[in-house]
N, C-alpha and C positions, 0 to 999 in steps of 0.2 A: 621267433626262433624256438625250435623244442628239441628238448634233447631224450632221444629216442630209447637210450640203451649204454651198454657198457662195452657190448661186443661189436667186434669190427663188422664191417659191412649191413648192422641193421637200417643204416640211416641210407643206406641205398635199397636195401628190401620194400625200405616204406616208400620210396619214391617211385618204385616199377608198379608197385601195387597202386599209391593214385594216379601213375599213367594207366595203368591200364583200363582202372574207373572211367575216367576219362573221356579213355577214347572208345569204350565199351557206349558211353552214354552217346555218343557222337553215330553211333552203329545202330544203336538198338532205337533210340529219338527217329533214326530216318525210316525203318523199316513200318515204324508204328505210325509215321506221317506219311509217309506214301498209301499205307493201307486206308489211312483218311479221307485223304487227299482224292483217291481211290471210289471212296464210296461216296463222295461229292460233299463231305465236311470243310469249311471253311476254315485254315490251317491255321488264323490268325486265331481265332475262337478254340480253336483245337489248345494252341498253346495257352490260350486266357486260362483255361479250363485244367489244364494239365499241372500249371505252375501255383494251380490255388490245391492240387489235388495228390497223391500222395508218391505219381509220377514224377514230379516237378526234380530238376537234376542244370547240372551245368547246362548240356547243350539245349534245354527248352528254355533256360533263362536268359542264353547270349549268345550263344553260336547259332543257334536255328532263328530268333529274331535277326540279328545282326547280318548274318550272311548268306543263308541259304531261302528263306522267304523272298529277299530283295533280288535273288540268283546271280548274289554274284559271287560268293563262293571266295571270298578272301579274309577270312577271319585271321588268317596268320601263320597258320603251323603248319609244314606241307605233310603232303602221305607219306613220301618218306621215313620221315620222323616217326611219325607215329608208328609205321610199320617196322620201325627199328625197338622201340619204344615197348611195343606190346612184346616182339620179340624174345626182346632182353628178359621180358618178365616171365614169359612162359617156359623157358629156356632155365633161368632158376629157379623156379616151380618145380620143372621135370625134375632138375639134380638133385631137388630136396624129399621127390618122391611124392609130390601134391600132382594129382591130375588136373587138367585146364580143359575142361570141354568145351566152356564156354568160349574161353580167353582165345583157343586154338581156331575157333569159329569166327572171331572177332579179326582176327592174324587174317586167316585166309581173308575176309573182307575190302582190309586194308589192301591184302596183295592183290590182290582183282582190282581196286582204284589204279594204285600205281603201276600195275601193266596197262591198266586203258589209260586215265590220264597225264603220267607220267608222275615221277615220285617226288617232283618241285610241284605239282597240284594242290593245291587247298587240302587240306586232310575232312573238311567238309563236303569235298566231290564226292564221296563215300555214300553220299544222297544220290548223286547225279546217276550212280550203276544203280540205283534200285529204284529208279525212275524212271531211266531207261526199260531196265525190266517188264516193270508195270506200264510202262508206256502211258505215263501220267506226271504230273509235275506239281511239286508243292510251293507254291508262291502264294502273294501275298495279293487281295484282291485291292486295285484301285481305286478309291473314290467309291466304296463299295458303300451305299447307304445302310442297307440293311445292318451290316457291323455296326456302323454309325449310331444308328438308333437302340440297336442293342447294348451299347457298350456304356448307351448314356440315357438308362431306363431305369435306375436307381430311384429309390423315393426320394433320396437328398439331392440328386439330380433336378427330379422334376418340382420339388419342394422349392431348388434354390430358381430354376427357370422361372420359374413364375413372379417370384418376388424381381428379378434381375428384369424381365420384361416392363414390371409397372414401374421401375424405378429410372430405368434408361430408357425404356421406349421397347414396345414389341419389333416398329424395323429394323433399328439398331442392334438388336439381340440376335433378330433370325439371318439376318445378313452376317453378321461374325459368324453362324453356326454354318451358314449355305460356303461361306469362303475357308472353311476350317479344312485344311488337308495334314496329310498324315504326320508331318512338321508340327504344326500347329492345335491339333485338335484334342493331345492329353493338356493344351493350359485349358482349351475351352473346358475339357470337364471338368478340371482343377476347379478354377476360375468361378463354373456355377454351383460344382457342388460346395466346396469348401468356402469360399467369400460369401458368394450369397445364400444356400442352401444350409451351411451349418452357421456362422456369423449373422448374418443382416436376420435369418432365419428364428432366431434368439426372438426371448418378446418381453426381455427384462428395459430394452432401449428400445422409444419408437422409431420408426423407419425418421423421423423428422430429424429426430437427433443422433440418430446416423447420419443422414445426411449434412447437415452440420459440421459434425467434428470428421468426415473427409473433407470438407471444404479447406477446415484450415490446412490439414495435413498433406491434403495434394499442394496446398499454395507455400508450403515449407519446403515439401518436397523438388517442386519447380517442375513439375508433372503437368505440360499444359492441356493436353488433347485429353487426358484422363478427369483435368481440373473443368474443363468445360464440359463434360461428360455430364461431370456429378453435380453441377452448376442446372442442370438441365433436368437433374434426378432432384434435386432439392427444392425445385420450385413445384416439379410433380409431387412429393412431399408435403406442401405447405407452408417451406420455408419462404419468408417474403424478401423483395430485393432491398429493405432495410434490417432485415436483419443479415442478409448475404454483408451487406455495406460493414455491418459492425464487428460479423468474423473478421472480415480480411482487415479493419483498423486495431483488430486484438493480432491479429496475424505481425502486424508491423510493429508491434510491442515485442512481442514473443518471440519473431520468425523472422525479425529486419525489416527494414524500408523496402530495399528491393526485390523483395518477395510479396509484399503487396502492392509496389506499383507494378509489378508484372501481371499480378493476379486482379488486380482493378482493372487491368487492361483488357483481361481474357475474359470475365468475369462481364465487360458491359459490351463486346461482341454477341455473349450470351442472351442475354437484358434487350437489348435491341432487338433480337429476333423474337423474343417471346411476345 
């Protein structure tokens, strides 16, 4: 909470003025993505790029991911509102003698949404008329590889790929990566940049004894598919299946009995196969 002033009505002055930021950013975001979108810029890259650069503003950070990429246009707040909203602001602007060139350009925007889409519309439709316009649409490309591969062309990217390939296996790796959609695909960079790219990537611990101290901690944790995983990475490692034997008998010290008879169980599924 912040307390604004002493005089009446400043704590509404400040509130029309971040409406109108706002819904300014909500106007000015779509006109500069359609222009994109337009020259055949790829809008998801547009906003990677925008939100790292000195554009970056509410609606490239949440309303234009969240609802206007995906086109569906329900972030929450309708035109209405907003067109009430900027209204209110420009209206005590005028009284106070401040001109709104901008704010006045922003207004008329909003009221062009809610004459075409009506004023219970997304206050994000405000893209759909300047889309129309340009007769072009700013979405979000599916399953787009090329993003794919740009998005995860970092050196600590491709630093941690490689070690996460020899440690679990190349098929294993590139199958998570081919099945990775737009749900799933910020763990897989997570995952290889930061696990394995910055962590496993380290050269103060060999990959051996990494491999090692996940054994016991997936076998605490009761993490079985991850625990056979790394079961799999530790004998790639040169950990041997007596020394696999004597984690998981320190496990059952440490970590309970039933944690290592769970894990003695997953543990010679693994054993077997190799």
């Amino acid at each position: 909470m912040f307390h604004v002033g002493e005089v009446a009505g400043q704590a509404q002055t400040m509130k029309l003025a971040n409406n109108l930021l706002s819904c300014a950013a909500v106007a000015l975001t779509s006109e500069a993505m359609v222009m994109g979108a337009k020259a055949g810029l790829d809008p998801n890259l547009m906003l990677e790029i925008i939100n790292k650069s000195t554009g970056r503003n509410s609606a490239t950070q949440d309303k234009f991911p969240r609802s206007v990429l995906p086109g569906t246009f329900d972030f929450g707040f309708t035109t209405g509102h907003s067109y009430k909203d900027v209204s209110l602001c420009i209206d005590e602007a005028e009284a106070m003698g401040i001109p709104m060139f901008a704010g006045s350009a922003v207004r008329q925007m909003y009221a062009t949404t809610k004459a075409k889409f009506g004023e219970h519309s997304d206050f994000t439709s405000i893209c759909r008329v300047i889309e129309e316009w340009a007769n072009t649409e700013v979405r979000e490309k599916k399953n787009n590889l090329r993003t794919r591969e740009e998005t995860m062309d970092s050196e600590l990217f491709k630093k941690g790929l490689d070690i996460r390939k020899a440690v679990v296996g190349e098929e294993y790796v590139n199958k998570s990566l081919e099945n990775a959609d737009e749900f799933t695909e910020p763990l897989q960079k997570l995952v290889t940049e930061y696990c394995w790219g910055e962590v496993w990537g380290r050269e103060e611990l060999p990959r051996k004894t990494r491999s090692m101290l996940n054994i016991a901690m997936l076998a605490i944790l009761n993490r079985p598919n991850e625990f056979k995983l790394h079961i799999r990475g530790a004998l790639r490692n040169g950990v041997t299946k007596n020394e696999i034997r004597e984690i998981l008998l320190q496990v059952a010290i440490y970590g309970g009995v039933p944690a290592a008879i769970d894990s003695f169980k997953n543990a010679r599924e693994v054993l077997d196969q190799a």
